[in-house]
C-alpha positions in Angstrom: 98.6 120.9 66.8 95.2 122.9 66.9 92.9 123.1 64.5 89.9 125.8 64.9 87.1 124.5 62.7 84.6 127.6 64.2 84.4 130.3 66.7 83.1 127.5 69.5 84.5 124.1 67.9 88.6 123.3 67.9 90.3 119.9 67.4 94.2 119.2 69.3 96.5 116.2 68.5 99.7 116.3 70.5 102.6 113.7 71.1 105.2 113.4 73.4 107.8 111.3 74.9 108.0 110.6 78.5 109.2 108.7 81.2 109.1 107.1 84.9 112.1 106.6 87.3 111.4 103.8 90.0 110.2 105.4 93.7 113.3 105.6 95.6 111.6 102.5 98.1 112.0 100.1 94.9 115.4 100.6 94.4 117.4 101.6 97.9 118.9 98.1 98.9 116.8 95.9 101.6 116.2 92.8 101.6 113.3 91.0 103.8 113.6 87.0 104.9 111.1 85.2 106.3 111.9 81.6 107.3 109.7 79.1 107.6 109.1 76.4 110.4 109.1 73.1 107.9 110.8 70.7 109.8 107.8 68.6 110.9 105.1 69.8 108.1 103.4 67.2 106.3 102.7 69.2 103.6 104.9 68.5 100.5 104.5 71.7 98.8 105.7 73.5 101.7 108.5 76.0 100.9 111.4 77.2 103.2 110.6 80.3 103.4 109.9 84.0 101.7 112.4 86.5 100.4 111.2 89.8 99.3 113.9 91.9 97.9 114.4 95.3 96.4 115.6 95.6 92.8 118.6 98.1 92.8 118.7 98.1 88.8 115.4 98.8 87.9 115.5 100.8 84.8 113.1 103.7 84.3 110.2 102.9 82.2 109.4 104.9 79.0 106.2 105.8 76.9 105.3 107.3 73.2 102.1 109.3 74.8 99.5 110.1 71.3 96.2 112.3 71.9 93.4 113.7 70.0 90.8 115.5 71.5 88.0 117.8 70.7 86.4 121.5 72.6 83.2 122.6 72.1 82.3 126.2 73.9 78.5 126.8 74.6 77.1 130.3 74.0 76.7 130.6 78.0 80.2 129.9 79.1 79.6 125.9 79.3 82.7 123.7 78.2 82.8 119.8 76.6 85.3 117.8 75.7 86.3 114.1 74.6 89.2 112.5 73.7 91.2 109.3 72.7 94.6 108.5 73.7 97.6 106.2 73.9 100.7 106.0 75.9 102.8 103.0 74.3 105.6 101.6 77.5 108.8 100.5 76.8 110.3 98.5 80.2 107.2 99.3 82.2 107.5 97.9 85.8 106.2 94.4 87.0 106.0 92.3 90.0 107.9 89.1 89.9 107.1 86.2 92.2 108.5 83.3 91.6 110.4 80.0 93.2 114.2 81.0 93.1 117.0 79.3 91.0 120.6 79.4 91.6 120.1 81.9 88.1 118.1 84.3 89.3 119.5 84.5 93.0 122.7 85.3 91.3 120.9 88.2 89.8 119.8 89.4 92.8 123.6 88.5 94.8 121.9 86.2 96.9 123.5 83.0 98.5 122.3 80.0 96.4 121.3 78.3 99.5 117.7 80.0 99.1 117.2 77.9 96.2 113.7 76.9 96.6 112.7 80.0 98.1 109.8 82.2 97.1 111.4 85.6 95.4 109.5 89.1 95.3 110.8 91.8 93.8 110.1 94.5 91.5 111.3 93.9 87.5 111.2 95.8 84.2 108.4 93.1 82.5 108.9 94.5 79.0 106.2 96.3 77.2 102.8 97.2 77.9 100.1 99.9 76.9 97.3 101.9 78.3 94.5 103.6 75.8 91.1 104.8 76.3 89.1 107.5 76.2 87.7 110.3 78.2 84.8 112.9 78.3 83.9 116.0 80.2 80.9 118.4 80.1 80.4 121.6 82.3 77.0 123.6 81.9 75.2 126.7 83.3 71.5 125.5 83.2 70.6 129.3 83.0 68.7 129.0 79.5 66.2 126.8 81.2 65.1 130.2 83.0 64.9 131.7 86.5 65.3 128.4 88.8 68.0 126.9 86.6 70.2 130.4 86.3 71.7 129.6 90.0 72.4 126.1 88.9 75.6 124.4 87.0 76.2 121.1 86.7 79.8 118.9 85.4 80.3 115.3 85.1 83.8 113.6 83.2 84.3 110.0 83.2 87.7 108.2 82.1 87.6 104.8 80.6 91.4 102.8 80.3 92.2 99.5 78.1 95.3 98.1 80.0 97.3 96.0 77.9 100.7 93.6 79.3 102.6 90.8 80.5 100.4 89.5 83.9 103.5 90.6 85.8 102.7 94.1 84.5 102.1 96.6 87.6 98.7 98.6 86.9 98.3 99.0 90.2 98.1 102.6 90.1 95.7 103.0 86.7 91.8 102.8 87.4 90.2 101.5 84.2 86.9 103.1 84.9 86.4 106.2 87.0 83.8 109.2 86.9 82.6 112.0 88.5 79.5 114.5 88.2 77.8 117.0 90.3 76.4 120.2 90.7 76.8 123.8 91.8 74.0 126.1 93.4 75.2 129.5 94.1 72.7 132.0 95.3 74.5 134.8 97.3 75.5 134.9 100.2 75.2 131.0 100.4 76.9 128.2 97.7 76.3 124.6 97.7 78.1 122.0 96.0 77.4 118.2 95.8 79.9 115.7 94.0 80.0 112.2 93.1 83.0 110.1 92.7 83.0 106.5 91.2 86.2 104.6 91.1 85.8 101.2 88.9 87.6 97.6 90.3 91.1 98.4 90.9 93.8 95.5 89.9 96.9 96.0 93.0 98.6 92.9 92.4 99.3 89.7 92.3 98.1 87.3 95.1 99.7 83.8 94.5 98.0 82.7 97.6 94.8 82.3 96.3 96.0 80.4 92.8 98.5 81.7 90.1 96.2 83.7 88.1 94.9 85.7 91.5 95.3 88.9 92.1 94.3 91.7 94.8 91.5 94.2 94.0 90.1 97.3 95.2 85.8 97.2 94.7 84.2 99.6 92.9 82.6 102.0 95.1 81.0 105.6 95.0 81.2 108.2 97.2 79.6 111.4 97.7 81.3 114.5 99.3 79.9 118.2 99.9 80.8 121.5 100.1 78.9 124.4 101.5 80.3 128.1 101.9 78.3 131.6 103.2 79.5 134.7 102.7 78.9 136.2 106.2 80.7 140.1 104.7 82.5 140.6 101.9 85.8 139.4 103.0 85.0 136.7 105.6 83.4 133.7 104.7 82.5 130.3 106.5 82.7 126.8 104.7 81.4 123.3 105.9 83.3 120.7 103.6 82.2 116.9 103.8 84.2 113.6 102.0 81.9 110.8 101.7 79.1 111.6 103.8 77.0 108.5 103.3 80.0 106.8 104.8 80.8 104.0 101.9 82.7 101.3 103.2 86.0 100.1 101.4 86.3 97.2 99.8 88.9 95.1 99.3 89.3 91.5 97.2 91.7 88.5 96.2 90.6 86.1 93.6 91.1 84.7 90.3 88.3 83.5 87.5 87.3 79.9 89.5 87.4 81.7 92.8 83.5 81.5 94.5 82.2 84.5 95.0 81.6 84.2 98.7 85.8 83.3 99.4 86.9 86.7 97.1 86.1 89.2 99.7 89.6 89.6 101.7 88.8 93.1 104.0 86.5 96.0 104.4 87.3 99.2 106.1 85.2 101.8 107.6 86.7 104.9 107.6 83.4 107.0 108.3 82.8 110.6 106.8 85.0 113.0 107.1 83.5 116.7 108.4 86.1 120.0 107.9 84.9 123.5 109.5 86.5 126.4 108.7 86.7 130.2 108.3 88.3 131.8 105.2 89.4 135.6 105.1 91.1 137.6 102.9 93.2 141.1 102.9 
């Protein structure tokens, strides 16, 4: 539904239903075993050994999606938005990892000699919702006279409220993300700068460090460029650059007691990322 209110203002609400069949790697059957060596270890909680296992009836996951959202159109061309929204899931997927039972190797048709075991695998962990809200803005700073008529700046930012079982699998939902920038176009030369934030990313359990652990992705914000001149009218060059100041990633396992100094697990350097180019056209 939409709802003009004036020339420049509208409202939308929308529904829909969708859903989410497993990636083929989660359901074509393997099955991984790692044995281990326990015959002389001392330690009493040690277990045989690790069997990670792909779920051949994992059921597609479904979702009752609801939005509102609201448009506002500026006299010079400029654009902003915000919104609210909710996508309810019906047998959203999870990661299990447990100790296996005669029961639940059964399940998977394995030999109940792995009783004991450690099981992963991939399950349909019931029900679970993601809601937030999000914002976006796009301006021509041309009213503020000659310097600013060259200039536009955008920024949007999402915000998500992630709501399960702790087996739930959010691995691929950022709860906070944003970006901004600007544009500078004065002919035959346009410049483009733009910043990316992602928030803490959750990727999954990690029972190694305790049973409420998990494995996250740091927060971090990059900057990339992008730089074109028209050298004639149908040939151009372009200089693009992904995070130029070279941020490093980031990653963590921990759970709430964890020190801070023992969370960090790995950081990568991946350096920035230069592309040269020349773009024609007929």
């Amino acid at each position: 539904l939409t709802y003009n209110a004036t020339e420049k203002l509208l409202f939308r609400a929308a529904y829909a239903k969708t859903y989410g069949r497993p990636d083929f790697p989660n359901i074509i059957p393997n099955a991984t075993i790692e044995e281990n060596d326990i015959e002389f270890s001392t330690d009493p909680n040690a277990l045989p050994g690790t069997i990670s296992i792909r779920n051949t009836g994992l059921l597609p996951w479904s979702a009752d999606n609801y939005d509102l959202s609201a448009e506002y159109y500026t006299d010079n061309g400029g654009l902003i938005t915000a919104g609210v929204f909710r996508k309810d899931i019906s047998d959203f997927f999870g990661t299990l990892q447990t100790i296996a039972t005669e029961e639940i190797l059964n399940d998977f048709g394995l030999d109940p000699r792995y009783a004991g075991w450690r099981l992963n695998s991939t399950i349909n962990s019931g029900d679970a919702r993601v809601s937030g809200a999000e914002f976006n803005v796009r301006q021509s700073l041309g009213v503020l006279g000659n310097w600013g008529r060259n200039l536009s700046v955008f920024a949007n930012a999402t915000k998500l409220r992630l709501q399960g079982s702790r087996t739930a699998d959010f691995n691929r939902f950022i709860p906070v993300s944003a970006n901004w920038g600007f544009t500078y176009t004065r002919r035959p030369i346009t410049f483009m700068a733009k910043w990316h934030h992602r928030g803490e990313q959750n990727r999954g359990p990690s029972t190694g460090q305790g049973p409420l652990a998990f494995v996250y992705q740091n927060p971090r914000t990059t900057m990339d460029i992008n730089i074109t001149y028209q050298a004639f009218k149908r040939v151009s060059f372009f200089v693009n650059g992904r995070n130029i100041t070279n941020v490093w990633f980031t990653q963590s396992r921990y759970q709430a007691d964890t020190p801070v100094y023992a969370r960090r697990s790995s950081t990568n350097s991946y350096g920035a990322q230069w592309a040269f180019g020349l773009k024609g056209t007929l």
